[in-house]
C-alpha positions in Angstrom: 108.7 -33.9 142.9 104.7 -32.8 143.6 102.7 -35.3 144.3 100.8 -36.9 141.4 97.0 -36.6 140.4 97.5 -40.4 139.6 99.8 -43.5 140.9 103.2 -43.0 138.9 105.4 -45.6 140.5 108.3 -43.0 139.8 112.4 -44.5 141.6 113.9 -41.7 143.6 117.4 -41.5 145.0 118.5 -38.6 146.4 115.7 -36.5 145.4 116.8 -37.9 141.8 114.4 -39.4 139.4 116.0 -43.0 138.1 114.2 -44.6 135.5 112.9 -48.4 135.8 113.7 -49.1 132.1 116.4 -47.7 129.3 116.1 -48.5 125.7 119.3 -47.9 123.7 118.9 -47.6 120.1 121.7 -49.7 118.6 121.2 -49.3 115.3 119.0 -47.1 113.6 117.8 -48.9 110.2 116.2 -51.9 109.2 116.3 -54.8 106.7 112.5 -54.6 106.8 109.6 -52.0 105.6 106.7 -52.2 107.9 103.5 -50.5 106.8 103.2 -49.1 110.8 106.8 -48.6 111.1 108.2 -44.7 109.8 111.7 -45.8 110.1 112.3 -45.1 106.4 110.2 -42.1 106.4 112.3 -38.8 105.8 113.7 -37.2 108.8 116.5 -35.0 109.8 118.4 -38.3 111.9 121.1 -40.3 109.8 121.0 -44.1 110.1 123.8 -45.6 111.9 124.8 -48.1 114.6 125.7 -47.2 118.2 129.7 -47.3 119.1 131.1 -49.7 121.3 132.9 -47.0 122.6 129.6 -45.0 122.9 127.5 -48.2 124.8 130.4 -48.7 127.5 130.4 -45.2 128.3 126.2 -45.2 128.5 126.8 -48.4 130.6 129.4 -46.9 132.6 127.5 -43.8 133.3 124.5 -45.9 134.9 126.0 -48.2 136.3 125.8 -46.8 139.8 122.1 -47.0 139.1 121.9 -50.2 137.9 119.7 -51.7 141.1 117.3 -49.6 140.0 116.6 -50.1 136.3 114.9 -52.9 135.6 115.1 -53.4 132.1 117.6 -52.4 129.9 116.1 -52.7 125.8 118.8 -52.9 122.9 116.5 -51.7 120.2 114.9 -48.5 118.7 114.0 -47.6 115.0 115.7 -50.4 113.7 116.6 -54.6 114.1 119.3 -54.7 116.3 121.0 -58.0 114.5 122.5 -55.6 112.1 124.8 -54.6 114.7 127.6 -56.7 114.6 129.0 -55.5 117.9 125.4 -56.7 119.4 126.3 -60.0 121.4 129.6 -57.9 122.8 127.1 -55.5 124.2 125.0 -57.6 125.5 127.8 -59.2 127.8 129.0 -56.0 128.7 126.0 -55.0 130.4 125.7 -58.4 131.7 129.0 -58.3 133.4 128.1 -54.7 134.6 125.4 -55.9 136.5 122.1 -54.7 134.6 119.6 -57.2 134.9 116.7 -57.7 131.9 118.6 -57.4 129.3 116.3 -57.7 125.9 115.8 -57.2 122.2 113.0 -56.6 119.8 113.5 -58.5 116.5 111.7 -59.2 113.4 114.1 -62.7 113.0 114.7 -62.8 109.7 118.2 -62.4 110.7 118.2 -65.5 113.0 120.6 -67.4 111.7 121.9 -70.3 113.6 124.9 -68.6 114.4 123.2 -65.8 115.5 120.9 -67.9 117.6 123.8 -69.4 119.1 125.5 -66.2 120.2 122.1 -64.3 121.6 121.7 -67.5 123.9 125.3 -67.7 125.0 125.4 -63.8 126.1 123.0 -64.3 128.5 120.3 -62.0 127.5 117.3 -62.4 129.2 114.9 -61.3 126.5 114.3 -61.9 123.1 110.8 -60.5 121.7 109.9 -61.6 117.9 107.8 -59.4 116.3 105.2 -61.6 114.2 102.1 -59.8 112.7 100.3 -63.1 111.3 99.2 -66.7 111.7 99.6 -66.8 108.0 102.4 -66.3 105.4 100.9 -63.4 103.2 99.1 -61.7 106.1 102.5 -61.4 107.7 104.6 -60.4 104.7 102.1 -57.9 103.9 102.4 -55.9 106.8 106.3 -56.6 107.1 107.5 -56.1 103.6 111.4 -57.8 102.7 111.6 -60.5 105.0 110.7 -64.2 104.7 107.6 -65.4 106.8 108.7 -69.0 106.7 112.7 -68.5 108.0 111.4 -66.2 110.8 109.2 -69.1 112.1 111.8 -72.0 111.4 114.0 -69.5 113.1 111.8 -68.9 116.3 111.2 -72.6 116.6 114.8 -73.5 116.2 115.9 -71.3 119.3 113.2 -72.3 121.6 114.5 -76.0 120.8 118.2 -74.7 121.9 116.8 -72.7 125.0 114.9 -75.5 126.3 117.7 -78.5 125.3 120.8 -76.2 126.8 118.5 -75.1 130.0 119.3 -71.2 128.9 117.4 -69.0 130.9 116.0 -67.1 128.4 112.7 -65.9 127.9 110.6 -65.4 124.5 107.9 -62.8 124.0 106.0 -63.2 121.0 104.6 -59.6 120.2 101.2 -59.4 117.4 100.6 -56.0 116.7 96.9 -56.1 115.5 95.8 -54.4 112.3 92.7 -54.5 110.2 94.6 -56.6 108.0 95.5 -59.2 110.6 93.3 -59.1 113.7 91.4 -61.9 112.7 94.3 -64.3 112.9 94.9 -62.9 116.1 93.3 -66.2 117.8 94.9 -68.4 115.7 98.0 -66.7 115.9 97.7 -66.7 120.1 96.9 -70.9 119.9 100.0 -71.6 117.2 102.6 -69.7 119.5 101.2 -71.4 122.8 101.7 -74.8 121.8 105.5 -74.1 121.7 106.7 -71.3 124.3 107.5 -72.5 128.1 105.4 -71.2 130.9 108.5 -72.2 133.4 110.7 -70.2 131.3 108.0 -67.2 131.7 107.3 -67.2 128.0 104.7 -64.3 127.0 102.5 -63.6 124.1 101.0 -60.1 123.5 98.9 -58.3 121.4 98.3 -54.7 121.2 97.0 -52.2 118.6 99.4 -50.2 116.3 100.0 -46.4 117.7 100.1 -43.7 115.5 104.3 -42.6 116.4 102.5 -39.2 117.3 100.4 -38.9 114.9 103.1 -39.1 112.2 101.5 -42.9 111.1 97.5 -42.4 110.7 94.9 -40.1 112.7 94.4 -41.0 115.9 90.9 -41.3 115.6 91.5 -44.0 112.8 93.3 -46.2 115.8 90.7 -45.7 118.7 86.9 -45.3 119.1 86.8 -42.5 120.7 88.9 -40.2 122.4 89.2 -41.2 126.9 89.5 -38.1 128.7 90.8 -40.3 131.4 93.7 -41.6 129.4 94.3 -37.9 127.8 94.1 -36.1 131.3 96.9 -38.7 133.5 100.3 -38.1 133.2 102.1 -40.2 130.6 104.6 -42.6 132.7 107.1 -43.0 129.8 108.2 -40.0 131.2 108.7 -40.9 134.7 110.1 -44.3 134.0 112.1 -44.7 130.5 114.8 -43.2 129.6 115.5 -43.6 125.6 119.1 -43.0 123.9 119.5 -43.0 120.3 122.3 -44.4 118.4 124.1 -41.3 118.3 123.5 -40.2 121.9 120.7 -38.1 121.7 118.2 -38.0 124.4 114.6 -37.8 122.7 111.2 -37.1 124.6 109.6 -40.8 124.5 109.3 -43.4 122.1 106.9 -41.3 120.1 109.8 -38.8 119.2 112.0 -41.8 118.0 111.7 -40.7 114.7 112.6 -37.3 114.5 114.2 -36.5 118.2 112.4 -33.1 117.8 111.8 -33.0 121.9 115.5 -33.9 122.3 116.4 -33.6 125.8 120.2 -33.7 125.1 123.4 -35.6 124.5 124.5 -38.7 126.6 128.1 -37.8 125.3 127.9 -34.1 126.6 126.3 -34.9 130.3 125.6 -38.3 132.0 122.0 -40.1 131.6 120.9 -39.8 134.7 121.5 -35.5 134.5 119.5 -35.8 131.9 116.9 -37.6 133.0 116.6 -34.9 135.6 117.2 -31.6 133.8 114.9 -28.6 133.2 113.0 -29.4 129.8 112.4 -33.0 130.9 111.2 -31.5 134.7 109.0 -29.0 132.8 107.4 -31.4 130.5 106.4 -33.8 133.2 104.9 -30.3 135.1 102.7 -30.2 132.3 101.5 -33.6 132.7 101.2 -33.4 136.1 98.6 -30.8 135.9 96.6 -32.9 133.4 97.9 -31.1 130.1 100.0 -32.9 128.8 97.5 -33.5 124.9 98.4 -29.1 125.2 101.7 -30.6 123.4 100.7 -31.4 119.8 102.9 -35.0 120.1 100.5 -36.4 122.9 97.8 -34.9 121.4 98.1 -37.1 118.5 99.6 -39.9 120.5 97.6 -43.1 121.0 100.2 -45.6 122.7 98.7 -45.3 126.1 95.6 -46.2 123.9 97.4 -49.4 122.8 98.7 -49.9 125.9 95.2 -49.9 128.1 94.1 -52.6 125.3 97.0 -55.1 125.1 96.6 -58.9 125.5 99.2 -60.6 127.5 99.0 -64.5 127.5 101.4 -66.5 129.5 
């Protein structure tokens, strides 16, 4: 690979590119309908829940690798406690020897037994999304679930981490709005009170992105267009390799929706060759030489936007 017009902290082995993170897409659907979310927008994918049979092989696959990747995520376009097959994943990769193992949820599904099971798989991350300090700011923005059982169910499994001495970590994640950034303060102070530095706790905020540009013009999310940020290659795709729950391979998190960049199959070749293959190597030529907003989906992509402007409080 050429060298890089900026720092791209990019894992070789063998003259192969290994990414630092995967994010498998268990399940593709949700029990929630968030205004910034297109998950129940039309598109050509069916909803569905990655196989067993489908995970072990992924697992299998990059295993070799596994020394490499930092972070393995268990979520996509969807809550990933509709897949009943969840906590066996999660052990699987455990056993196999990935490290970072984590999952986005909106808890509404919490349940104790739930909460029980996520803590005694061993995962190492469990990220709540909450988008308010207050009941109707929250259940505005995340339509269908229930703003008081999502924090009654985040308080309960902090008391359960910290009692049983589990090792794993929360991340409360705001994604500011116009309808909520002004709780975003009060929001910060509530959470702080109860997460555990020791335990290496997080909560961030970041702006909503526009899912290349299918949610919103990008000018509506940011003041003004940074020829900085537009010019540098995009490191998603140098370091994260996304599978859907069907096995398809899809550009970046920005082509969740509609896989129209899809790089491939997991079933029909390994990760890794993917990772590695001609339309992935071509795309990241293009960014490489600064043109990477020539492609209409970075163009109207502002998640390295969102990114530059997150607020991470420990």
């Amino acid at each position: 690979m050429p060298a890089l017009p900026v720092k791209i902290e990019a894992k070789m082995r063998n003259n192969i590119l290994i990414p630092k993170r995967i994010q498998l897409e268990v399940v593709f659907g949700c029990n929630a309908k968030c205004v910034m979310c297109p998950v129940d927008m039309p598109t050509k994918r069916k909803k569905g829940v990655m196989s067993m049979e489908l995970f072990r092989k992924i697992i299998d696959d990059l295993k070799p690798f596994a020394a490499q990747i930092e972070k393995v995520d268990l979520w996509g376009l969807g809550e990933p406690l509709l897949d009943k097959t969840l906590f066996e994943k999660i052990r699987y990769a455990k056993r196999e020897g990935f490290q970072s193992i984590a999952i986005a949820t909106n808890g509404d599904l919490m349940n104790e037994k739930h909460q029980d099971a996520l803590l005694s798989s061993g995962i190492d991350t469990i990220i709540f999304s909450i988008d308010g300090y207050r009941k109707s700011t929250h259940e505005n923005i995340r339509k269908g679930v229930n703003f008081d059982s999502i924090v009654a169910n985040a308080e309960s499994i902090i008391r359960k981490r910290d009692a049983g001495n589990y090792k794993t970590r929360f991340v409360f994640r705001f994604i500011r709005q116009e309808s909520n950034k002004a709780e975003w303060d009060d929001f910060r102070a509530y959470w702080k009170a109860r997460i555990s530095s020791e335990k290496k706790d997080l909560i961030i905020g970041y702006g909503a992105h526009t899912w290349g540009g299918e949610l919103g013009d990008p000018q509506d999310r940011i003041a003004a267009r940074d020829q900085a940020i537009d010019a540098k290659p995009c490191h998603h795709v140098y370091d994260r390799l996304m599978i859907l729950w069907d096995g398809t391979v899809p550009l970046c998190c920005s082509d969740l929706h509609h896989a129209n960049y899809s790089l491939g199959n997991v079933r029909d070749a390994s990760p890794i060759e993917i990772f590695n293959n001609e339309k992935i190597t071509a795309i990241r030529a293009i960014n490489e030489k600064g043109k990477k907003t020539s492609m209409k989906i970075c163009s109207d992509c502002t998640i390295l936007y969102s990114e530059a402007a997150q607020d991470v409080y420990a």
